[in-house]
C-alpha positions in Angstrom: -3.7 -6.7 17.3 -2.4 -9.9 19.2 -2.3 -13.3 16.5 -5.2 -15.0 16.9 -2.9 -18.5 16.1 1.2 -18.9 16.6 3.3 -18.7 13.9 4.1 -22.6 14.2 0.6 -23.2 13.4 0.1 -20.4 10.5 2.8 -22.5 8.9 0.9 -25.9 9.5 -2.0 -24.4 8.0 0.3 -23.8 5.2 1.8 -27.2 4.8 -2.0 -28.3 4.1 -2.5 -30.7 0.7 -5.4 -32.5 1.1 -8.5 -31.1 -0.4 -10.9 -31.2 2.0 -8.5 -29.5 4.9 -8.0 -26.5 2.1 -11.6 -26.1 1.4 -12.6 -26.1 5.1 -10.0 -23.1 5.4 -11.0 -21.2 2.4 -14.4 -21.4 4.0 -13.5 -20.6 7.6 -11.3 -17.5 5.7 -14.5 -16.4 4.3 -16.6 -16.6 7.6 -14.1 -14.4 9.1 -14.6 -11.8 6.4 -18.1 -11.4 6.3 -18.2 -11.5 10.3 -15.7 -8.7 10.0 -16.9 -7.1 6.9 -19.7 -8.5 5.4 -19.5 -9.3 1.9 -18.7 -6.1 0.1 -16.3 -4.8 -1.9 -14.3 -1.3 -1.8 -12.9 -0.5 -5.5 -10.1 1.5 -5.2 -8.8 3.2 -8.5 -5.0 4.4 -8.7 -3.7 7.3 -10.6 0.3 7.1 -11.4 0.7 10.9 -10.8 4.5 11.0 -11.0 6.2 8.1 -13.1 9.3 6.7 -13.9 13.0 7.5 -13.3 13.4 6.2 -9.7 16.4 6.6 -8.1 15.9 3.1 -5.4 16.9 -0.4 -6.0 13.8 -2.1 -5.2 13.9 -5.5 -6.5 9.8 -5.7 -7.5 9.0 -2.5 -9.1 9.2 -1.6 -12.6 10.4 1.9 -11.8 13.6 0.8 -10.4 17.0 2.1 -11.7 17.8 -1.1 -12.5 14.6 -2.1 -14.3 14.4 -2.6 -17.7 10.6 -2.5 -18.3 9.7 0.2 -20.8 7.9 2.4 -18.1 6.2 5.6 -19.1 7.7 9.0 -17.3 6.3 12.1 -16.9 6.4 14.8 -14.2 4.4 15.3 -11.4 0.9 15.9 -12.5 -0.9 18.9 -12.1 -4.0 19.2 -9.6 -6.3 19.4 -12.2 -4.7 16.2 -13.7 -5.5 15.0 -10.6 -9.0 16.1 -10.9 -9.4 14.4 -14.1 -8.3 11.0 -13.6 -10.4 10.8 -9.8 -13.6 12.1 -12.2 -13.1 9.2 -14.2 -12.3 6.6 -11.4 -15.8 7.9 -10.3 -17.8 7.1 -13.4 -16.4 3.9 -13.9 -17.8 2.9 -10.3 -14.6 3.5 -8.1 -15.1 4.3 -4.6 -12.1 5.6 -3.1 -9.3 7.4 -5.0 -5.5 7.0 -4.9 -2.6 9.0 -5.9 0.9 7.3 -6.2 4.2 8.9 -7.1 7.6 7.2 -7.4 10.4 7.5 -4.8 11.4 7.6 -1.2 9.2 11.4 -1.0 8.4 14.5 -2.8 9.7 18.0 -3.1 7.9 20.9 -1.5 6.4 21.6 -5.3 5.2 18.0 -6.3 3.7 17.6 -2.4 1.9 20.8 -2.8 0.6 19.5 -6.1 -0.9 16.2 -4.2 -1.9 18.6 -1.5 -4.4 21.0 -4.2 -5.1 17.6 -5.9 -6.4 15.9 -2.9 -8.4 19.7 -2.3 -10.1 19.2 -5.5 -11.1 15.6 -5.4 -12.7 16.1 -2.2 -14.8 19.6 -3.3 -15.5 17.6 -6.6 -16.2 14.4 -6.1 -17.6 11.5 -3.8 -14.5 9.5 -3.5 -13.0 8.5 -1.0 -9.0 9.8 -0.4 -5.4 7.8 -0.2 -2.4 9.1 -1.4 1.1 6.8 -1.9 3.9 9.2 -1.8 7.1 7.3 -0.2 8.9 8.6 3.5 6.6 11.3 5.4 7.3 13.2 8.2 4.3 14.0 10.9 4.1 17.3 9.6 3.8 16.2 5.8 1.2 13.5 7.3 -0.2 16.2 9.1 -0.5 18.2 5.8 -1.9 15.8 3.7 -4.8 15.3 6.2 -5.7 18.7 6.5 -5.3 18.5 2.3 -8.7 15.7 2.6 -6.4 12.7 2.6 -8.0 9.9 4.7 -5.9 7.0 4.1 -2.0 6.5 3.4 -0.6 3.6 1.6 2.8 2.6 2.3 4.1 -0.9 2.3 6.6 -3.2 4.3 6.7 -4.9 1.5 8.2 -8.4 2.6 9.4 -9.3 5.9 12.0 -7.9 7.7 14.4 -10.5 7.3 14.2 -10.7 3.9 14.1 -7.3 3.5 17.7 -6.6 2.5 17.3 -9.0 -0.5 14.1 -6.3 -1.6 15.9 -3.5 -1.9 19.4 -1.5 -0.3 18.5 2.0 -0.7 14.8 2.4 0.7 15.5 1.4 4.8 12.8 -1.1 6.4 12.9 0.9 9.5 12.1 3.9 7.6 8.7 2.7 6.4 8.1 1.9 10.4 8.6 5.5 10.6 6.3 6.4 8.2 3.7 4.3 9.6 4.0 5.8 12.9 3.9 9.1 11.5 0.4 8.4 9.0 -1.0 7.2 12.4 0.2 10.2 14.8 -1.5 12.9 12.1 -4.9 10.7 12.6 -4.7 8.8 8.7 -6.3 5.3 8.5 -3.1 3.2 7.4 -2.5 1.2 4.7 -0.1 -1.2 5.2 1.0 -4.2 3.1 3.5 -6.5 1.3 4.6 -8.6 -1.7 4.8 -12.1 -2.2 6.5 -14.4 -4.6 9.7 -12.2 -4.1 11.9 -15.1 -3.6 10.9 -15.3 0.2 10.2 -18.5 1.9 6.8 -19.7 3.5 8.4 -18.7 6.8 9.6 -15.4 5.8 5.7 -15.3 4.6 4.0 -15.7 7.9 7.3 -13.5 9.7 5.5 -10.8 7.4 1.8 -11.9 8.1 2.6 -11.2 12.5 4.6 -8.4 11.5 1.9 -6.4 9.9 -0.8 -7.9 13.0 1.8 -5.6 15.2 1.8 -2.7 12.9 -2.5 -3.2 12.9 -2.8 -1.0 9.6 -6.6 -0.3 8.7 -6.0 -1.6 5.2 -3.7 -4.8 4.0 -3.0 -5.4 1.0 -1.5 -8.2 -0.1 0.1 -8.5 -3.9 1.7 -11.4 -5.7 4.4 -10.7 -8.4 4.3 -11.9 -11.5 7.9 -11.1 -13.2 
């Protein structure tokens, strides 16, 4: 979507310190979402289907080789794992569903296990379906819709200037790729990033018009807290 401001005045509106100018944002912030949105809320509950012992660098994530958080691991869950965990997402008032696994992508046997997953959430349940699996090809996007996948997470995490400093080993241009390809197979697109990574406020609004050019359905935005 084209920026509705330039980025010279996203970072004035950043520069902001008295309270009266922040307050009138906050609230102009809010009438956007509820003329967008209205004022509900879509609880999304994550399941951490594959864990720990990630080959990549990235800088953020507690399942980096280099990370020295005491992260659980264990294999690729089993579909009816799967099943399991999106039942309970359900009853404690969830309304869509995510699976996430580690790494730049999965083998043919851990996709096929997200694939039967994502059969038997959608035959079982009233959730709605994303998945979070790393690098996808149009055909594995292709797959995952046809599996009862609606929406695909996958994050540029910071902006692409900064990038480098994220991580070495997963390529910015290849999560561009993966975008394209989530959108080509007809997936709603989840696309987000990561602040407090060291970046600076411009590097933050070179992100925020980045993802208005990528126009993901979804945009997520997290803060680290290391």
């Amino acid at each position: 979507m084209a920026p509705l401001i330039t980025q010279e005045e996203a970072l004035a509106l950043g520069e902001l310190e008295e309270h009266a100018d922040i307050e009138a944002l906050v609230e102009r912030a809010w009438r956007a979402r509820v003329e967008h949105f209205g004022d509900s809320t879509d609880l999304c509950s994550l399941v951490n289907a594959k864990s720990g012992g990630c080959a990549e660098d990235c800088g953020f994530c507690a399942q980096s080789k280099y990370a020295e958080a005491d992260t659980p691991m264990h294999a690729m869950m089993s579909p009816e794992q799967i099943l399991e965990h999106a039942r309970a997402a359900e009853a404690a008032g969830a309304h869509r569903f995510c699976m996430v696994t580690q790494g730049q992508g999965l083998s043919g046997r851990d996709l096929e296990n997200v694939l039967e997953g994502a059969r038997l959430v959608a035959q079982n349940t009233n959730l709605k379906r994303c998945a979070s699996v790393g690098h996808l090809s149009a055909a594995r996007a292709r797959q995952l819709k046809e599996a009862g996948i609606q929406r695909v997470h996958h994050n540029v995490e910071t902006a692409e200037s900064y990038y480098p400093e994220v991580s070495t080993t997963v390529r910015y241009e290849g999560r561009l790729r993966t975008i394209d390809a989530v959108r080509q197979a007809g997936l709603e697109t989840c696309v987000g990033g990561i602040l407090n990574l060291g970046e600076s406020r411009e590097q933050r609004v070179e992100m925020a018009f980045e993802l208005a050019a990528i126009d993901p359905t979804s945009v997520p935005i997290n803060m680290l807290n290391p």
